[in-house]
N, C-alpha and C positions, 0 to 999 in steps of 0.2 A: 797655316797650311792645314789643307782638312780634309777635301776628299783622295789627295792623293793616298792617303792611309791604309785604304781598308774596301774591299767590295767581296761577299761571302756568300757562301754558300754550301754549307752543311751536305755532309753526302749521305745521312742516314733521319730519319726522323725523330720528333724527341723524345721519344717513347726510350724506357730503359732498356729494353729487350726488342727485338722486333718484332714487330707484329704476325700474328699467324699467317699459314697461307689462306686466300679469301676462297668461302664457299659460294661456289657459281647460281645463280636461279636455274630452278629446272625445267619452268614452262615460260612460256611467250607475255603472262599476267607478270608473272614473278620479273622478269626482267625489266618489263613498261615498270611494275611498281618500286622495282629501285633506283630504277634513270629519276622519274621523279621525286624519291627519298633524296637522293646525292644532293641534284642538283638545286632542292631547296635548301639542305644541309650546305652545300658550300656558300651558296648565294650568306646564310648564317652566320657561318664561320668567317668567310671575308667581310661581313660587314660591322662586324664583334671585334677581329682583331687587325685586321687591313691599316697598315700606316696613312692609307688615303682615305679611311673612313670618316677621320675628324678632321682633314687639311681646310685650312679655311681657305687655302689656296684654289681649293678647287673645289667647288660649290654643286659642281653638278654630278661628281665622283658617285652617289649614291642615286639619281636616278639613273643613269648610266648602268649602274650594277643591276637596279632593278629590270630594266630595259632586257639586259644578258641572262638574267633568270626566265623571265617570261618567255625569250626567246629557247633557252633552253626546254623551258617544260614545254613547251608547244612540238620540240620536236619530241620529247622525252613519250609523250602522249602516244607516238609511231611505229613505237618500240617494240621489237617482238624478239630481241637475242642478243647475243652480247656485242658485234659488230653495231647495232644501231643503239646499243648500250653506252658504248665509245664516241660513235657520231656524235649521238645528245650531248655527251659532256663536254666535247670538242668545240660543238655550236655554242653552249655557254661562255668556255673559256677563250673563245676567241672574239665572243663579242665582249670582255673585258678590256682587251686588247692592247695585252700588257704581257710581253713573256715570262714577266716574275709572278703574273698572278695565274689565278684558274683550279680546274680538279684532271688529274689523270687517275687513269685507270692503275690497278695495282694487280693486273694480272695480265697472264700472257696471252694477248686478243690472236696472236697465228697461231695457236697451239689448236683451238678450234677448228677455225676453218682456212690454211693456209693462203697468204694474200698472192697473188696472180701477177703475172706482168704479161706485155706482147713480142717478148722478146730485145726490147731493146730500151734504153731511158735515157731520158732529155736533160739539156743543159742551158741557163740563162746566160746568154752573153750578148745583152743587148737586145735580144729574139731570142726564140726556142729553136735551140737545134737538136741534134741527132749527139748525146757525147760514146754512145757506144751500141752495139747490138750483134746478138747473134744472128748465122746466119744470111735467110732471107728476108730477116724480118724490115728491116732498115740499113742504110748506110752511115757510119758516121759521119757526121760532119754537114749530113743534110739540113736544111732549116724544115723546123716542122710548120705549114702554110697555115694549116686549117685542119677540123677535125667536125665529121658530122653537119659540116656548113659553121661551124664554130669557130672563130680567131684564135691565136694560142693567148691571145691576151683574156678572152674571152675566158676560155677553156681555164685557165688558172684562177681566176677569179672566182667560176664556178665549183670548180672541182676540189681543187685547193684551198684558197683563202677564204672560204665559206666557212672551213674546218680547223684550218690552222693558219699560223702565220700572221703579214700583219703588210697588205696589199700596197700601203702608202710610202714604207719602206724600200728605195732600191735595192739594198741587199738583200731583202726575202726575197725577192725572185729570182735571186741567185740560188740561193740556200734551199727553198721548195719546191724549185722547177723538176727536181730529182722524183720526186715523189708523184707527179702530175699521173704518170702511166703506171700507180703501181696499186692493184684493185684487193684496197682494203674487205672488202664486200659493205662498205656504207650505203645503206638502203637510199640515202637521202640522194645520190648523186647520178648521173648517168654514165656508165662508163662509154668511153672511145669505141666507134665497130671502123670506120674508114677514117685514114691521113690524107690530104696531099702532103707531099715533100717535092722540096725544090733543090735543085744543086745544078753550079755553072749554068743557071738559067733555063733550067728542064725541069718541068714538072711532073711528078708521078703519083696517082692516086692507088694504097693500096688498103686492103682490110686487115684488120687486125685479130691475130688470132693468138685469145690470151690463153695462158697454160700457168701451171702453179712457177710460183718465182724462186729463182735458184741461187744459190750459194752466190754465182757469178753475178746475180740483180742487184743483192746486197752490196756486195763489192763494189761494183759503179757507181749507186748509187749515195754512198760514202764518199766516194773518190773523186766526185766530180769538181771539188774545188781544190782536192787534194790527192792529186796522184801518185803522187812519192810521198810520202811522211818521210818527218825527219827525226829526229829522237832530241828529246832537249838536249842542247847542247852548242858549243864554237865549233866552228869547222874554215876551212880554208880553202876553197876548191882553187884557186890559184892566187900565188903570191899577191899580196895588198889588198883582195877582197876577200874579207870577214860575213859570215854568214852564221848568225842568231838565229837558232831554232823554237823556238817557244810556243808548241802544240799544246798545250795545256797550262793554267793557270792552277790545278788543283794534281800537282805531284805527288806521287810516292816517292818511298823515302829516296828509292834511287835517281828519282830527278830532283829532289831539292838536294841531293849531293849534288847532282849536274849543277844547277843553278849555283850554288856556293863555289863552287870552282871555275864557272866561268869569273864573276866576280872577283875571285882571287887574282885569277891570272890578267884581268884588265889592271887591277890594281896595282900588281907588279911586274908587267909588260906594256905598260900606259902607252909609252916609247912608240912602239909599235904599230896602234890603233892612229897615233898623232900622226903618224907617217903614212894609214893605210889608203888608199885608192877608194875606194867605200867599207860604207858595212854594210849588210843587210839583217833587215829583224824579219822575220819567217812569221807571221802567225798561221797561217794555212791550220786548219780543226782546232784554232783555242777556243773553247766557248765558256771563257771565261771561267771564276773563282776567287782568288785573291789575287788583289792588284800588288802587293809589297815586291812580287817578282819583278815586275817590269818596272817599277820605281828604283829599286834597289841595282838593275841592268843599268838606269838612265842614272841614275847618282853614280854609279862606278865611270861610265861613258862621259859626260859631262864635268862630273863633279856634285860632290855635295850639296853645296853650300847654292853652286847654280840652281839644282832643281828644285832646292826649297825656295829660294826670294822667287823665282819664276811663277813656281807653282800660287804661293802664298801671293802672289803680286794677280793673279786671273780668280784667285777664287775669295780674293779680301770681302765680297759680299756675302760670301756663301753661308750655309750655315745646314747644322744637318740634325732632325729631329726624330728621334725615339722614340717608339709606340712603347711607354712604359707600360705592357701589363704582363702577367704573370708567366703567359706564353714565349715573350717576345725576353723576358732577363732570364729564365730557365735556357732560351737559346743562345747568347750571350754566357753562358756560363758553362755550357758544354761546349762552345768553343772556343773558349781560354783552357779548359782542361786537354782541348785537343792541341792544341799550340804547345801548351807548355809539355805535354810528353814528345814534342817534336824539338822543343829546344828552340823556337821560335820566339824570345825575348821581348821585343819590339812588339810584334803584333799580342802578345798575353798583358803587356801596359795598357793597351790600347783597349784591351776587351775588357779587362779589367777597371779600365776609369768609364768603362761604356755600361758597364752592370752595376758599378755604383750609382752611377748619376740617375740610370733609369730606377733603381729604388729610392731612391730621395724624390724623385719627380711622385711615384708611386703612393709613398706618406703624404707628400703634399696634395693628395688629389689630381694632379696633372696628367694630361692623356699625352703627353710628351718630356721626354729630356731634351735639349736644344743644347748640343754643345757647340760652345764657339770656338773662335778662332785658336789652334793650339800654340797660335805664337803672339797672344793677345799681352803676358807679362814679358817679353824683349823685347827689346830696341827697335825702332819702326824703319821697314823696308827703304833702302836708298831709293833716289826718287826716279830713277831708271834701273828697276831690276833685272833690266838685260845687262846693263855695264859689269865688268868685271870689277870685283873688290881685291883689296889685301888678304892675302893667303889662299885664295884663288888658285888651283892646281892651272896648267898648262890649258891654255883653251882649245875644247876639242871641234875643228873645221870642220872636219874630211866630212862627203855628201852620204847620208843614211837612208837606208830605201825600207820603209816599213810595206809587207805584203800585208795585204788588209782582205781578206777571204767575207762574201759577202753574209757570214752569220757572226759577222764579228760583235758582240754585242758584252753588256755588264764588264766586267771588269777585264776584257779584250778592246772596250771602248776605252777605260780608263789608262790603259797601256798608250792609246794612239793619244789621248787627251797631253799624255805628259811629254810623250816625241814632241807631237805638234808647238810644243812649249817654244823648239827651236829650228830656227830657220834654212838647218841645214838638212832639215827632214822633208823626203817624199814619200807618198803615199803611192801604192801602186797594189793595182789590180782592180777589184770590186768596190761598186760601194758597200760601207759597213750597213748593219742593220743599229736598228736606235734603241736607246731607253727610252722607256719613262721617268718620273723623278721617283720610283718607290723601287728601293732596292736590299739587298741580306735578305735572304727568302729563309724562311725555314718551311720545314716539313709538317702536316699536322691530318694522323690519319681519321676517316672520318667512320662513326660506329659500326654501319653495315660491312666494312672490311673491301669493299671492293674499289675502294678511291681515296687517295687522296688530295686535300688541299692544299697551297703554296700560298703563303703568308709571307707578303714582307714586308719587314719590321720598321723599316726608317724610310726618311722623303728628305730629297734637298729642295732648300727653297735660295733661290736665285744661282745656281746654276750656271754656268757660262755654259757650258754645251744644255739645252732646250730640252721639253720635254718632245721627243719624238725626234729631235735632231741625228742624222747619220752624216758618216763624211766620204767624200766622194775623191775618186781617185786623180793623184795628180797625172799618173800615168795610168790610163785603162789597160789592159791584159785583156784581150775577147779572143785570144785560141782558142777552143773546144778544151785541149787536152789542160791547159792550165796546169802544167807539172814546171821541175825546178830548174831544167831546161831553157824552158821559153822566157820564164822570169829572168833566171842568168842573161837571157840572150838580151830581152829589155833593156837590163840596167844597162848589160858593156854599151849598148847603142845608144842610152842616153848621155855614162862617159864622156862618149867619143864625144857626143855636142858639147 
């Protein structure tokens, strides 16, 4: 078993101290010449320490990258402020087109010049619709037709996934439909002036009258695949259905206390879960961090012993390779010291045989450590790893409803990878969005202070889930409001079938 392990993501850079605050350019030259500082500097940095830089798996990884630079500096060339500062490097990193790679920006782009909406923001459910608005601006629940003579399919493509996101993915337009109406001031785009909108078969053309964006923009625009938050955590909204919260994969301390107790209490109320009507697993805003949450939910859930032959039985080819260099064991070693002041045991083994290996690769010359399978010295997998063994806890039936919100991506995939293990799981809502095979980002700031890069450190080679594979739901959700309501109301209807 191997990738169930571990999927990371450091929340501070590796710098001992944090970096200063960055000083801005002061004329229209100064900012064209740092768009193109960056964005040769990261083009540098990714191709120096990027896990995909040496895959022999993927041979064309480096003109690719070079492709993403060019494109960058062309727009970088445009540049007259810090808004098309942001564009440019947005253009680069998205023609990577890998959300673990890329440069953002390391300062606050609304503090400038605040970004604008028209009063109302849209939602992907199949089509662009209308999920909220002030006013006169919109209805909700409108579909938005067209814009400017524009498609909304169009209009995302252009406006959106030029800049961000990742167009091939069903889940990103889920996930960036939110942002479509919300006017960065990116020189590179056209904003929206006229809608149609359609509802109960009525159309109505109106213009758009954008004004700075307000507390209430943010909120929707957050909220649209997640209305209600739920705080990690078990909850019971009625007798026999169980309802898993799991907003976040990268907890404080007070939800890895939440996590530790739900755990507990499956373990010593097992009884109760064997008997329940369903569960539900919530992901609504995980976007990921460490996978040992939701391995650790499904080994309590299932059992042990099940989610390792399962797991180790899908990923027997797998194999997962270490960019041994300097940058990438320094990252590995700051987060085993962050584990271990957490009391996190398990996963401080794991960093810790992970920062060995990539120094021995390191002496030897090696642009990789390749760890293999971790259950390569035991006893070989029975030859159906779904059957139950001896010492086998009670087998858990009852039908699991994972909510899959459409930016479900890194180690929010690797949560649905280890559900899907069993067959009493459904997927329900959105499609997810996808990886790539290059994953564990770390942080790496780059000199002129105004960006940084994301480097990650590892690649798997053979995979069961693909590179750019997402997964699609067994039950769609396309309400507008997509709150926990409407899910509830799903499941009991599929219940009853």
């Amino acid at each position: 078993m191997r990738r169930l392990l571990l999927a990371l993501v450091l929340p501070g850079a590796m710098a001992a101290t944090p970096a200063a605050e960055p000083v801005l350019p002061a004329t229209p030259a100064a900012w064209q010449a740092a768009a193109m500082r960056d964005i040769a500097a990261g083009y540098e940095v990714t191709l120096a320490k990027h896990a995909g830089a040496l895959d022999p798996h993927n041979p064309a990884f480096t003109a690719d990258l070079a492709k993403a630079r060019d494109h960058g500096l062309a727009l970088a060339a445009r540049v007259t402020n810090a808004q098309g500062y942001a564009a440019a490097l947005q253009g680069f990193t998205v023609r990577i087109h890998d959300g673990h790679a890329g440069l953002r920006e390391r300062f606050d782009l609304a503090a400038s010049v605040p970004p604008r909406w028209p009063g109302f923001v849209a939602a992907w459910r199949g089509d662009l619709f209308v999920y909220a608005a002030e006013g006169d601006a919109a209805r909700a629940g409108e579909r938005i037709v067209s814009c400017d003579g524009r498609t909304a399919r169009q209009l995302m493509e252009d406006n959106v996934f030029a800049f961000q996101g990742r167009s091939d993915e069903a889940g990103q337009w889920w996930s960036e439909a939110p942002y479509l109406f919300s006017d960065t001031h990116n020189p590179f785009v056209a904003r929206p002036q006229r809608c149609v909108f359609e509802q109960a078969g009525r159309r109505v053309t109106r213009e758009l009258h954008w004004r700075p964006a307000t507390a209430q923009a943010r909120t929707w625009q957050e909220g649209t695949m997640t209305a209600d938050t739920l705080p990690v955590g078990l909850t019971e909204p009625r007798p026999g259905l169980f309802w898993m919260a799991m907003p976040t994969f990268k907890p404080n301390d007070a939800e890895r206390a939440a996590y530790h107790a739900v755990r507990t209490r499956i373990a010593t109320g097992r009884d109760a879960f064997l008997r329940a009507q369903a569960v539900v697993v919530d992901l609504r805003r995980n976007s990921g961090g460490n996978s040992t949450w939701s391995r650790d939910f499904a080994m309590a859930l299932w059992g042990e012993d099940r989610v390792r032959r399962r797991a180790a039985a899908a990923t027997r080819d797998e194999r997962t390779w270490y960019r041994a260099s300097a940058g990438n064991i320094a990252h590995y070693r700051q987060a085993r010291d962050m584990f271990q002041a957490q009391g996190e045991t398990a996963t401080v083994r794991l960093l810790e045989e992970i920062g060995t290996g990539m120094l021995a690769a390191q002496a030897a010359g090696q642009p990789y450590w390749i760890k293999g399978d971790a259950g390569d010295d035991a006893p070989p997998p029975p030859a159906d790893p779904a059957s139950d063994q001896p010492g086998d806890p009670a087998p858990f039936t009852r039908p699991v409803y994972v909510i899959v919100p459409g930016d479900c991506a890194s180690a929010c995939l690797d949560a649905v990878d280890v559900f899907k293990l069993f067959a009493n799981t459904k997927l329900v809502g959105a499609p997810s969005s996808a990886d790539s095979t290059y994953m564990d980002v770390r942080r790496q700031e780059l000199p002129g202070g105004l960006a940084r890069v994301l480097v990650p450190t590892k690649l798997y080679v053979n995979r069961p889930r693909g590179n750019g594979q997402f997964y699609r739901p067994d039950i769609p959700v396309t309400t507008v409001q997509w709150n926990r309501a409407d899910f509830q109301r799903v499941i009991e209807d599929d219940l009853k079938r």
